[in-house]
N, C-alpha and C positions, 0 to 999 in steps of 0.2 A: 337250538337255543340262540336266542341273539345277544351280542356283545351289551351290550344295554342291561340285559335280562340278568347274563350271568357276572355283571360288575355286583351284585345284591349277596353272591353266595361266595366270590372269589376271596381265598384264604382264612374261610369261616370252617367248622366239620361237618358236612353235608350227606345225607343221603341224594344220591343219582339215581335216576331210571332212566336206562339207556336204548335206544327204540327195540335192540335186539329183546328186550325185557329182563335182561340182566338187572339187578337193583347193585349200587355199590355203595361202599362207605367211605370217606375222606377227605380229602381239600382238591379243592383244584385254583390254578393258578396262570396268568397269561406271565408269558415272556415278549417283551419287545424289541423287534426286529428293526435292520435299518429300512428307509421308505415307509415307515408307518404299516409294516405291516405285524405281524402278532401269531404266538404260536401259545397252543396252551398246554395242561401238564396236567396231570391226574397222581396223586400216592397215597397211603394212609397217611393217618397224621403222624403215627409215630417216624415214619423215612420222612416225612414231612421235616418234623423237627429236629431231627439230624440232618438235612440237610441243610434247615436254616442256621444249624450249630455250626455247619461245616466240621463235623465229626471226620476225621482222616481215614480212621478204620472203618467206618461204618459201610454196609453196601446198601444201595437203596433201588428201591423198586418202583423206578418212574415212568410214567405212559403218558405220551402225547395224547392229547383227548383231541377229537373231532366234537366243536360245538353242534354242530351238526347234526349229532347221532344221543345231544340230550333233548331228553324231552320232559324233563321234570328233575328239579332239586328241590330240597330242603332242606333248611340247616336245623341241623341235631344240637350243637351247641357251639357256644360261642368262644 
């Protein structure tokens, strides 16, 4: 997927197909790096939302995503 493509689904709750053909459910989101460069993130939305809470207790289960290895989003809802 190109940066372009996935500015459309980033921080929306999407279904993902990922080339292995795993289908996933969640948000995904870039972080920026210094030099312009950019790393991205995958979680459900509920670790989603606690991590945008900044929950202290919470544990979250967050995945760098390779744009790379999507090949299809859509968002489930807004």
């Amino acid at each position: 997927m190109e940066r372009s493509i996935f500015k459309n689904f980033e921080r929306q709750h999407c279904r993902i197909k990922m080339k292995s053909g795993k289908e996933v459910y969640g948000i995904m989101w870039e972080e920026n790096l210094p030099e312009n460069n950019f790393r991205y993130y995958f979680s459900s939305s509920g670790d989603y939302q606690r991590l945008k809470n900044r929950l202290q207790s919470a544990l979250y289960a967050i995945y760098q995503l390779d744009l790379n290895e999507v090949i299809h989003a859509e968002v489930i809802s807004k």
